[in-house]
N, C-alpha and C positions, 0 to 999 in steps of 0.2 A: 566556427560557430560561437557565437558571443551569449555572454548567462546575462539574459534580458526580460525583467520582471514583466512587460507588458509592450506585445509589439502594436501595429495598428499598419493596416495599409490603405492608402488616401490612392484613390486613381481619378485624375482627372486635379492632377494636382502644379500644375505648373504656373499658377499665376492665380488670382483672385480668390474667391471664396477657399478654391483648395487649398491655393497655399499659405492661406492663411489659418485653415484648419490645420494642416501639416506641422508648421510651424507652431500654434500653440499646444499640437499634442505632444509636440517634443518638448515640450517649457513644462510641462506634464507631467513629464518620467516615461514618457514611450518611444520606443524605439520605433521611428516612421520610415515605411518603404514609401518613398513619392513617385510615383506612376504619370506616366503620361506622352505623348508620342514628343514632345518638343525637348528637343539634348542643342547645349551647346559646351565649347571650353571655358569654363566657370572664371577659372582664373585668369582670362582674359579681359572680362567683361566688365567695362566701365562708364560711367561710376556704378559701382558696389554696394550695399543692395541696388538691383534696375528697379525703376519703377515695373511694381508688383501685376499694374494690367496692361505694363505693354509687352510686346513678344522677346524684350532680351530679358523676360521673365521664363524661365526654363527649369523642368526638373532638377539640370546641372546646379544651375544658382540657386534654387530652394533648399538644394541639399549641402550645398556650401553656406547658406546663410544659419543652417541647424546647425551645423557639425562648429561653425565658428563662434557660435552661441553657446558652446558645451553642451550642445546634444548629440545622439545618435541618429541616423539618418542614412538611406541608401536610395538611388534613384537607380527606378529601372524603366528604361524603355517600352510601352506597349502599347498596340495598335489594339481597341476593345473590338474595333471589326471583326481581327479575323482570333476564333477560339483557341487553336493553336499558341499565338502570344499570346493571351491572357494566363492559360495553364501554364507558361513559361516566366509569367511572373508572381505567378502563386507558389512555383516552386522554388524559384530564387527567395523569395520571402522567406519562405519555413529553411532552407538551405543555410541562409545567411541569418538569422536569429534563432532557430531552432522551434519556434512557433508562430499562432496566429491568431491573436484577441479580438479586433477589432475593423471592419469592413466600412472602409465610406466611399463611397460610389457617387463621383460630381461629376464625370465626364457627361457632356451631354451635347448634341448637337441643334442648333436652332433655327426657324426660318415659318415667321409671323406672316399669316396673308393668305386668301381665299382659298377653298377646293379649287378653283377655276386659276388661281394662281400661283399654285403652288408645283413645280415641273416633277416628273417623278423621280426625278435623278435626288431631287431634295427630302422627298419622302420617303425612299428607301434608304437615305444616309441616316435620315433621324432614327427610323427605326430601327437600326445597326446598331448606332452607337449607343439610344438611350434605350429601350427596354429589352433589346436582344444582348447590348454589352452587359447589362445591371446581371440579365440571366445568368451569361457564361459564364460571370464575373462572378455571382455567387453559387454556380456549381461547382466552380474550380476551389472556392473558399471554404466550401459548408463542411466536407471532410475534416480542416484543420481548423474549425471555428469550434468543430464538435468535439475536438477530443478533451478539451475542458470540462467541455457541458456549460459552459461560462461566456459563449462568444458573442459579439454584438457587431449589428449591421444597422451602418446607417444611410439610408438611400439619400438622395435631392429629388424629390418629387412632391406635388401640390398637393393637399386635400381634395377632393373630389366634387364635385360642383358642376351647374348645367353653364354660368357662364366663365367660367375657365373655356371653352370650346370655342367662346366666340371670334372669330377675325383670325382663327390659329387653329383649324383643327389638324390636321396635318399633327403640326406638334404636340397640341393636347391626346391624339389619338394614344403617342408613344410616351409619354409622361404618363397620363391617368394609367397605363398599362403598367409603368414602373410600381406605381403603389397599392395596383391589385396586386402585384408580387408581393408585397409589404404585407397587403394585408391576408393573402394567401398562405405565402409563407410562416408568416407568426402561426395560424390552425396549424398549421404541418409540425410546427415547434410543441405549437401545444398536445394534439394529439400525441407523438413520440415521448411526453411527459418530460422535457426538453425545458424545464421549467427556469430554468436559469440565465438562458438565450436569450436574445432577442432581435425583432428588427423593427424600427421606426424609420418613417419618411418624415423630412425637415424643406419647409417652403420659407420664402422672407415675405414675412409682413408688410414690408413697406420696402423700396427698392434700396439694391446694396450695391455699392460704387463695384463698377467693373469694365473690364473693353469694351464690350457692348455700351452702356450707359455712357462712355466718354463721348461716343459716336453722338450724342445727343448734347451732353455740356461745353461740347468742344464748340458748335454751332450756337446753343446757347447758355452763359454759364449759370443762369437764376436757374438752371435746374437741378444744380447741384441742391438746392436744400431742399429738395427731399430724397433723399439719399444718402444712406446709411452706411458706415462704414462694415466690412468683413466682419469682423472683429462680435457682431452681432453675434455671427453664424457660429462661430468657433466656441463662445459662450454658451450659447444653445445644445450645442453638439457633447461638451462636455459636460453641462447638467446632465443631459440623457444618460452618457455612460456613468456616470454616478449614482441614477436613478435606478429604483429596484427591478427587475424586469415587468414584473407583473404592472406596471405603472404606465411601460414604456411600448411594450411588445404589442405589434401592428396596429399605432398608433398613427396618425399623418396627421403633423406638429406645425404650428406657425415658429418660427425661432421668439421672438416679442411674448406670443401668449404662454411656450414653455417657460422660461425663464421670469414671467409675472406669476405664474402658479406654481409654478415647482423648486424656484430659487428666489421667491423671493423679492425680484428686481421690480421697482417700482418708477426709478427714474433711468431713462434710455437715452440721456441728453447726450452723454458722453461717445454716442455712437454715430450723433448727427456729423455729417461730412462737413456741414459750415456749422462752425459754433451757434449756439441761439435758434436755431432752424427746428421743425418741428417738419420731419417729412411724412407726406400722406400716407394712410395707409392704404396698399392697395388691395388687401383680399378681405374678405367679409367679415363681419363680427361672429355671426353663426354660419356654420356648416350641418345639410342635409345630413340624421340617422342612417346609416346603410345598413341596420338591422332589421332582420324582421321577427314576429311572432313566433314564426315556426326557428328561428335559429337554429336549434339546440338539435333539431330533426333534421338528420343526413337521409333518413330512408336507407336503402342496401348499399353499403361501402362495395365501392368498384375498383379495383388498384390495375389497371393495365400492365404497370411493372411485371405483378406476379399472377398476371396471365399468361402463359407458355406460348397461349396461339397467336400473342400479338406480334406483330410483323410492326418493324420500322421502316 
């Protein structure tokens, strides 16, 4: 076990967004567990770094590209399907650094396109891997988040909105589900007076270069400008953990609007994918209140836990 000021585990970290969070949290000072089902032999693979959104991008080689950057870093294989792995790599975490700070959950699976087109083999994957994995993913964490009192989770999932659903529910169904977790979870944080936790969901503003989007530049390349580089996401990610809890905790964050209100950044040139490009944004300037009047009023607290008669 290694004396490691602040670990972080990134799942869903072999290549884009993730591994570029991965990657900057170890430039950071933290020691990153990189998750994710794709392994290959690191020191085989060439050229060195792969390009970051194609597939000879692998936990192997994220954790070779930390480790040779002078950070710490360990990659562990895990399938967020099945619950089983995932407890197998929360405990490889705390095993191998002795603790667990920081939760970021990008693994997600996707697939755009009508109720009427959408097969159910595709909508049972989604909901596996994106709000049933984010779940098991943070039941298996919140034990060793909690023995701080200090820990922080950070989801991938969208702010809340009627046309987020449109052309994609299917996937919307399993994302908006992710950040009622976010925002669920934060009451649960608060209620247990848990005051120093937190959990934030983080969306991109405007689109961020990845394998998917290549599938579109590749055919045609004017779409690269607008298209923002990772590097957005990973800046966003660590203003949050910097930020106070009570700031941050079951919030659902644009990366663009955090980092204009809470660090400051005014100019986001430096993250356009083609220099001089100004890409669109694609989610709304306002987002719908999901508060209401009565908030504050739960009525009779019901906990089924610590009902005896309840049957699973």
């Amino acid at each position: 076990m290694m004396d490691i000021e602040k670990v972080a585990l990134v799942v869903g970290a072999s290549r884009g967004i993730g591994r570029q969070v991965a990657i900057d949290l170890a430039k950071n000072g933290y020691a990153v567990v990189v998750a994710a089902k794709s392994t290959s032999d690191a020191a085989k693979v060439q050229p060195f770094p792969p390009d970051p959104n194609s597939t000879a991008s692998t936990i192997s080689t994220v954790e070779r590209e930390i480790r040779e950057a002078g950070g710490k870093a360990t990659a562990v294989p895990v399938d967020t399907r099945d619950y089983s792995s995932v407890e197998r790599l929360v405990q490889k975490t705390v095993e191998t650094y002795g603790r667990l700070d920081v939760l970021v959950y990008n693994s997600g699976a996707i697939w755009w396109a009508s109720v009427e087109d959408t097969p159910m083999k595709r909508f049972q994957l989604m909901q596996r891997v994106n709000p049933e994995g984010l779940y098991g993913t943070v039941q298996a964490a919140l034990p060793h988040l909690k023995r701080e009192k200090q820990g922080r989770v950070i989801v991938v999932s969208p702010p809340i909105y009627s046309r987020f659903f449109r052309g994609k529910t299917a996937y919307a169904m399993g994302k908006v589900g992710m950040s009622v977790l976010t925002k669920g979870l934060a009451m649960d944080l608060e209620r247990q007076g848990l005051h120093d936790m937190a959990i934030t969901s983080i969306w991109p503003a405007a689109a961020i270069e990845s394998a998917a989007t290549n599938k579109f530049t590749t055919k045609n390349p004017d779409e690269a400008k607008d298209l923002r580089k990772a590097t957005i996401f990973s800046d966003a990610i660590l203003a949050m953990l910097k930020a106070p809890p009570s700031v941050v905790n079951g919030q659902l964050e644009l990366d663009e609007d955090f980092l204009r209100k809470h660090a400051g950044v005014t100019d986001f040139s430096k993250y356009s994918v083609v220099p001089g490009s100004s890409p669109r944004r694609i989610m709304p300037a306002k987002f719908p209140d999901l508060t209401v009047e009565e908030q504050a009023d739960e009525g009779r607290r019901y906990d089924s836990a610590k009902d005896r008669s309840s049957k699973i």
